[in-house]
C-alpha positions, -999 to 999 in steps of 0.1 A, spaced: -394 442 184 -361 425 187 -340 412 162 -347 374 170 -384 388 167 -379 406 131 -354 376 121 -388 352 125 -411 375 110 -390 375 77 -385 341 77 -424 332 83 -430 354 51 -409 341 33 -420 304 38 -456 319 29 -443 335 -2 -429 304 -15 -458 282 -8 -481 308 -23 -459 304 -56 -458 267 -55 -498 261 -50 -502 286 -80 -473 271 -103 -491 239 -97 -531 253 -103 -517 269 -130 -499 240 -148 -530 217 -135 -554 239 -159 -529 240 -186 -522 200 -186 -563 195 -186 -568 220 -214 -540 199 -235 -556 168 -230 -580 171 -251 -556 174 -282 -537 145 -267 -508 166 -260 -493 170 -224 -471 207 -218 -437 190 -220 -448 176 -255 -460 212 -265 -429 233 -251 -405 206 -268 -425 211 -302 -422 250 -294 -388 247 -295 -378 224 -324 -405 246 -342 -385 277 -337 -351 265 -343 -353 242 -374 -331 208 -373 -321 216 -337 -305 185 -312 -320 170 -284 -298 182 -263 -309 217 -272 -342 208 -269 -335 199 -230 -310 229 -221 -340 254 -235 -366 244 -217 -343 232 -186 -344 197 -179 -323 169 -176 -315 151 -209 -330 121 -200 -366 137 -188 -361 152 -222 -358 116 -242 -392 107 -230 -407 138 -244 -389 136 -273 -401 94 -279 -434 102 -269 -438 132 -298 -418 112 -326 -442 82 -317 -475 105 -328 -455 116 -358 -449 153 -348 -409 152 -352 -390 136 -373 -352 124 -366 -324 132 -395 -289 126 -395 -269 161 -399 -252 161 -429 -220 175 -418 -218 153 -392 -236 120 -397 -228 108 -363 -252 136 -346 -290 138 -349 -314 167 -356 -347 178 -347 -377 187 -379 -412 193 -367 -440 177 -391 -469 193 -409 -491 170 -382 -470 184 -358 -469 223 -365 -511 215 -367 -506 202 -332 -485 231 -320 -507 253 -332 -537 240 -314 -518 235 -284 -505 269 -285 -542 284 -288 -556 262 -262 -529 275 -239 -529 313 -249 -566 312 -243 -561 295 -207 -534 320 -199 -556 351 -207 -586 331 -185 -560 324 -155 -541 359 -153 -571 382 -171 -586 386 -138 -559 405 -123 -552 431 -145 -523 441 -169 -506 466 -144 -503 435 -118 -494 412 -144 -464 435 -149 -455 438 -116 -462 401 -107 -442 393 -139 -412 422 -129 -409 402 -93 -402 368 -103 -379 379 -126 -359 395 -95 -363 360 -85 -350 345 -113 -318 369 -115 -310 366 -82 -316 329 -77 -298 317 -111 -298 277 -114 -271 260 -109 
């Protein structure tokens, strides 16, 4: 084989690789957003309430940065939750010009359910292949991820 051949070859896996990872990022989050619907929560909604839920009176900035999106996809989310009465908005005391995060009793319920309905899914979607390849699935896109750092 030449070089120009090997060159292709590498390139054509690649390009396979990648759009074997997108068409299972998106069947994956397709199942997760349909199992959600039922409790009237989308997977935004549910990772933000993660979030606020594990780092009590956090800011919306935060919030955003941890799950990596732009502010502004962020303030939707964020709207959307305080609307159904999962969050509430306080004024930090030390500072009364910034704005924390509190998740509600109605909203730790929701995270909760949401959280089970997703845990469930994930053991239905990844069961099949096995803990050893989940590890080794897992182990490569972490590679990925360290070698491909956002930025």
């Amino acid at each position: 084989m030449t070089p120009e051949h090997d060159e292709r070859d590498e390139r054509a896996a690649a390009a396979a690789t990648w759009y074997q990872l997108y068409r299972a990022r998106t069947a994956v989050f397709r199942v997760l957003e349909q199992a959600l619907m039922p409790h009237g929560l989308t997977l935004p909604q549910l990772q933000a309430l993660a979030v606020i839920n594990d780092d009590e009176a956090v800011a919306p900035a935060a919030v955003a940065r941890r799950r990596g999106v732009e502010y502004q996809t962020m303030t939707g989310v964020l709207d959307s939750i305080e609307r159904h009465g999962w969050i509430k908005r306080v004024r930090d005391l030390p500072d009364r010009r910034r704005v924390r995060l509190v998740i509600t009793p109605p909203g730790a319920a929701q995270l909760e359910r949401g959280a089970a309905t997703v845990d469930a899914m994930l053991q239905r979607i990844f069961g099949p292949i096995g803990e050893a390849d989940q590890g080794v699935l897992a182990g490569l896109l972490q590679t990925l991820r360290e070698r491909n750092p956002p930025s």
